[in-house]
C-alpha positions in Angstrom: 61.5 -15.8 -48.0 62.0 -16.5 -51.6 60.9 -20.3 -53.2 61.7 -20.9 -56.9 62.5 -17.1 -57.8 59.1 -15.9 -56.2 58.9 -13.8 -52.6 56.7 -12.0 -50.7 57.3 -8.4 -49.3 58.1 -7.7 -45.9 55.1 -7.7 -43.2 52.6 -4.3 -43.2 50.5 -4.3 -40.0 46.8 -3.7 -40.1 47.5 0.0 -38.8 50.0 0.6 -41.3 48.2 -0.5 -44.0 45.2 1.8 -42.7 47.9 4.8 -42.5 48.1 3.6 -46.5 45.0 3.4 -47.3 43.9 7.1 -45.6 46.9 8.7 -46.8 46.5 7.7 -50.7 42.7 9.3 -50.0 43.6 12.7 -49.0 46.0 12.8 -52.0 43.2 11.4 -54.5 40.8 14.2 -52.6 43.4 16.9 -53.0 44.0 16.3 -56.8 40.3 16.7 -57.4 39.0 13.1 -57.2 35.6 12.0 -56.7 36.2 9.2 -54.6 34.0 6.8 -52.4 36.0 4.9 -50.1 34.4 1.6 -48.2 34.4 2.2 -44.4 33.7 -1.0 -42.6 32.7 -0.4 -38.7 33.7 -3.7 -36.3 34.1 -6.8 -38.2 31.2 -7.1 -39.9 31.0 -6.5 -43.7 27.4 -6.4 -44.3 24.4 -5.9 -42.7 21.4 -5.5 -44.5 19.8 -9.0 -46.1 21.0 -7.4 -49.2 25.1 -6.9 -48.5 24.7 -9.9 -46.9 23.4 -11.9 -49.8 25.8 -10.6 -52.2 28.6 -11.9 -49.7 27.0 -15.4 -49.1 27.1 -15.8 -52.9 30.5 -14.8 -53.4 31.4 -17.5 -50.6 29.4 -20.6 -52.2 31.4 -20.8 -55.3 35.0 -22.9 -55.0 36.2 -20.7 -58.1 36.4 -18.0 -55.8 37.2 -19.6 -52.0 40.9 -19.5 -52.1 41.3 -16.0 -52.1 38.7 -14.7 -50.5 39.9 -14.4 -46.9 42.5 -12.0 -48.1 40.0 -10.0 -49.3 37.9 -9.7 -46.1 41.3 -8.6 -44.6 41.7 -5.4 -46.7 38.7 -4.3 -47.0 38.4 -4.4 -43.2 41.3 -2.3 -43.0 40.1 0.4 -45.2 42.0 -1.0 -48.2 39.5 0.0 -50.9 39.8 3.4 -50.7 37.4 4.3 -53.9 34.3 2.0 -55.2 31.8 2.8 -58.1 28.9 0.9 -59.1 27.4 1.5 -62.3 25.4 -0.9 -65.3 27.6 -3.9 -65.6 30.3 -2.8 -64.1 32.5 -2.4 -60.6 35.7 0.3 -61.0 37.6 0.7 -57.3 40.7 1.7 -55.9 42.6 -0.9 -53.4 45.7 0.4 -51.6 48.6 -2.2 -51.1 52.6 -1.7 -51.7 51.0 0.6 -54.6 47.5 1.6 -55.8 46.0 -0.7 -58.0 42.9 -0.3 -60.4 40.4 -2.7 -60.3 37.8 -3.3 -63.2 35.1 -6.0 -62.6 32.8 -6.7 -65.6 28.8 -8.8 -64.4 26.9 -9.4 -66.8 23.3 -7.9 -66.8 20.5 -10.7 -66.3 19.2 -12.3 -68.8 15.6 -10.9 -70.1 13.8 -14.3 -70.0 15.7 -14.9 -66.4 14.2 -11.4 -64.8 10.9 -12.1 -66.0 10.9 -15.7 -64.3 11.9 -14.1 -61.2 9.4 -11.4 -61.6 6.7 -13.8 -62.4 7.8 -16.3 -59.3 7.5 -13.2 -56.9 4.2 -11.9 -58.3 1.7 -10.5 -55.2 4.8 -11.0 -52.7 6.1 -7.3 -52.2 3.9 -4.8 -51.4 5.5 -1.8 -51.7 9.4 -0.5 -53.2 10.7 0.2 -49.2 10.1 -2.9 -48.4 11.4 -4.5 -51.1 15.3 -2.4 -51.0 14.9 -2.8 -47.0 14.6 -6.5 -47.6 11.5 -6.9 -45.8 10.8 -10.1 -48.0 8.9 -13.5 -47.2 11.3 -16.3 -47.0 10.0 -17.8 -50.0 10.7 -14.7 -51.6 14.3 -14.3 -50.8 15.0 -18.1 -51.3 13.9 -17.2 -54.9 15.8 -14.1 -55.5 19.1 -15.5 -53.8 18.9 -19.1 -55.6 22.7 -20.4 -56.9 21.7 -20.5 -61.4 18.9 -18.3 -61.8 19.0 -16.1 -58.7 19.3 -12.1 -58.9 23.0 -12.7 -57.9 25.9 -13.5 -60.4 27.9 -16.9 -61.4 31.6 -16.8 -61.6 31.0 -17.3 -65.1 28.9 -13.8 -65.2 32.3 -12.0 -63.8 35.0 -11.1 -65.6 38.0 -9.7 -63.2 40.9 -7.9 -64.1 43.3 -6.0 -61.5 46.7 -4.1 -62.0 48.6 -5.6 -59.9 51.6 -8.5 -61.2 49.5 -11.2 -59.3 48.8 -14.0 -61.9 45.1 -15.1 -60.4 42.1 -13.4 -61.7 40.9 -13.4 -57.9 43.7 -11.5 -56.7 43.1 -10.3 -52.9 42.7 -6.6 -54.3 39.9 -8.5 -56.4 38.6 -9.7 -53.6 38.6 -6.6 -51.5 36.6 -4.6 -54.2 34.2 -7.9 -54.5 33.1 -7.5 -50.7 32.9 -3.9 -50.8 30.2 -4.3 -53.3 28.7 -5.8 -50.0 28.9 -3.1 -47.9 28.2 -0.6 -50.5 24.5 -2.7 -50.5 24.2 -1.7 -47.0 24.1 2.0 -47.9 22.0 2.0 -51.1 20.7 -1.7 -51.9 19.3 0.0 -55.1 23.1 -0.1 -56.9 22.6 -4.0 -57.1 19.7 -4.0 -59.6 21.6 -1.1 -61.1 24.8 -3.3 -61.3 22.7 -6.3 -63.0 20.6 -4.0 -65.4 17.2 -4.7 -64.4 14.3 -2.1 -62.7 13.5 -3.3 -59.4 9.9 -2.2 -60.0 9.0 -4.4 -62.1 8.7 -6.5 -59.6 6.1 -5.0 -58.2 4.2 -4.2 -61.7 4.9 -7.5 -62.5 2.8 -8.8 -59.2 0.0 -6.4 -60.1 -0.4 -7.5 -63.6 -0.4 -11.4 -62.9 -2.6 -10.9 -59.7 -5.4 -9.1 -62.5 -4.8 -12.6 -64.8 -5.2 -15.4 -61.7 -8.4 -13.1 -60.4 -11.6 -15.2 -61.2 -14.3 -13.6 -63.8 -16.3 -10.4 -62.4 -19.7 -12.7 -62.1 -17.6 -14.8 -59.2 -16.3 -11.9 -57.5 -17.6 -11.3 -53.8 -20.2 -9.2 -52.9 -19.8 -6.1 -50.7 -22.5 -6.7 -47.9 -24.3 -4.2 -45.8 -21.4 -3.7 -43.1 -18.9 -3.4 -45.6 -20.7 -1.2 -47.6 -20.7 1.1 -44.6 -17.3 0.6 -43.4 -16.4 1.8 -47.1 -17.9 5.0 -47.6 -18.4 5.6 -43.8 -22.2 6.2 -43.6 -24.3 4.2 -40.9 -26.8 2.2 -42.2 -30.0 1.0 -40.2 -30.0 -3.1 -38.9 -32.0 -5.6 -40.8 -34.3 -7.2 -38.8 -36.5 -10.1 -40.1 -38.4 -10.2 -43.3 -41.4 -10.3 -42.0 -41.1 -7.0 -40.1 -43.0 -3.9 -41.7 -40.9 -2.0 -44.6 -42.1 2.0 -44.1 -42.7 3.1 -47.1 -40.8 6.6 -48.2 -43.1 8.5 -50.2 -42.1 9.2 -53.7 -41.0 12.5 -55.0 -43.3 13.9 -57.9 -42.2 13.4 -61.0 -42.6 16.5 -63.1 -42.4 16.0 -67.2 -39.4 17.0 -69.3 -41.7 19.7 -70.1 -42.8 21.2 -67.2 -42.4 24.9 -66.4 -41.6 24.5 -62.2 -39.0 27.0 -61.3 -38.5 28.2 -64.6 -39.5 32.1 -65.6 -42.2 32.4 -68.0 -41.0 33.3 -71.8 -43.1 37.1 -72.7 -43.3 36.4 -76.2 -42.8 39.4 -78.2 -46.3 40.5 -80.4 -45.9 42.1 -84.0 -47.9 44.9 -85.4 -49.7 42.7 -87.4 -50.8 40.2 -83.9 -51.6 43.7 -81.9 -53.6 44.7 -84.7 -55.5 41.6 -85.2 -56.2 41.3 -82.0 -57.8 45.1 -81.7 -60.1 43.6 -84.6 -60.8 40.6 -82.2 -61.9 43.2 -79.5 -63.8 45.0 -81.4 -66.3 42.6 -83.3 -66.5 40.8 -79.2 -68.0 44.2 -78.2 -70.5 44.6 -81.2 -71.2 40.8 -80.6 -72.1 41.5 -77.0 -74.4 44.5 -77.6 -76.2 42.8 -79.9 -77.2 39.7 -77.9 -78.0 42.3 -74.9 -80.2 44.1 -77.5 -81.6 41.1 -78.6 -82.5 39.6 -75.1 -84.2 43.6 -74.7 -86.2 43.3 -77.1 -87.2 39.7 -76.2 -88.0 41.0 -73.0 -90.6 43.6 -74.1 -92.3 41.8 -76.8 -93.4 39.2 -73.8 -94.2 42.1 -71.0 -96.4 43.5 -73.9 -98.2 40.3 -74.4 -98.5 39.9 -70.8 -100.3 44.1 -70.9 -102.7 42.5 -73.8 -103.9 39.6 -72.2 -104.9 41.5 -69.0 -107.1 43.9 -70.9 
């Protein structure tokens, strides 16, 4: 059928087209290419919260409605036979009548728009897994997945581009590669912050940082009781009883001064010539001293048992 000089090409059914699409990537694997095609299992496209998110924002936009069925299509039937994700950027191979290169340009997020988000999900995510798992609070993912200054992109933050003769920027191979970005999110939600340029854990420094501002001054901070005390460190501590009850009293430990010689060995100190000689001297006049007072006291002695012989006479 052919209307003002334009026509379509003849009919391909789904299994033909998947005969296409597997034969172009043995030959791509054969010449040496690195290739990643999208498998899509039943007719699902995505099912994590995060492939799923990146197609429900895709769908909400008119600019991109009209051709997005066609895109489901293919990439259903194994169309996209190579998809890379890097910073900023979406390169993939879509198999139709020919294999066409696909280049999708998105914008990285803008620094004062990350650090809103950030700030909005502050003491929300606990941990990395369950942030890529999509574990999140509701309130959480209605702020990351919110149309203007969401995580996810704006038509205007995508620049398309496609080899193929169709005049539309959304072109069905378009398309295709756009919702394989979908299920590629299922296998490695981590390639979405990659693709926007931001570093998903910042989020969670982000929390931990503006929990420390909101907490009140140290001198308002709750006090660990008893029970908590011991739930803490594990030790079991004794029941209060009432006030009035009698306190034993522990005896206290001895204090010993700084200078005090228990358990230490005593210092020998080393004498000179000069101290041993002195100290002979020392001996010596002690021992003269001596036998003179026990002279003395002899002499003493005998003067009074003579006066004693004198006065009996």
């Amino acid at each position: 059928m052919n209307y003002f000089g334009f026509g379509w090409g003849d009919y391909v059914s789904v299994a033909e087209k998947r005969r296409r699409a597997e034969k172009k990537v043995a030959e791509l694997k054969k010449k040496g290419w690195s290739i990643a095609p999208v498998t899509i299992k039943g007719r699902t496209i995505a099912a994590s919260f995060w492939g799923q998110a990146w197609c429900s924002n895709l769908e909400r936009y008119s600019d991109f409605e009209t051709r997005l069925p066609r895109g489901r299509s293919y990439v259903r039937h194994g169309s996209v036979v190579d998809l890379q994700i890097a910073k900023g950027e979406v390169a993939a191979l879509v198999s139709g009548s020919e294999l066409y290169q696909i280049k999708i340009a998105v914008s990285p997020v803008a620094a004062k728009r990350w650090r809103a988000i950030c700030r909005d999900c502050a003491g929300t995510i606990d941990s990395l897994v369950e942030l890529l798992q999509g574990r999140l609070a509701k309130g959480v993912m209605d702020r990351v997945c919110r149309e203007g200054d969401g995580l996810f992109p704006a038509p205007s933050e995508i620049n398309l581009s496609c080899s193929c003769p169709d005049w539309a920027d959304m072109c069905k191979h378009v398309a295709a590669a756009l919702y394989g970005v979908g299920a590629r999110l299922d296998e490695n939600p981590q390639l979405l912050f990659v693709l926007r340029g931001v570093d998903e854990t910042e989020l969670l420094a982000g929390a931990g940082q503006d929990m420390a501002r909101s907490k009140s001054p140290p001198g308002a901070t709750k006090m660990l009781g008893d029970s908590d005390v011991a739930a803490l460190f594990g030790l079991e501590m004794a029941e209060t009883g009432n006030s009035d009850a009698a306190v034993p009293t522990v005896p206290k430990r001895k204090q010993h001064s700084k200078t005090s010689t228990r358990g230490k060995k005593p210092v020998v100190k080393k004498k000179t010539k000069a101290a041993k000689a002195g100290n002979s001297r020392r001996a010596t006049r002690t021992k003269h001293q001596r036998k003179g007072i026990r002279s003395a006291a002899a002499r003493k002695k005998r003067s009074k048992r003579g006066q004693r012989r004198r006065s009996a006479r």
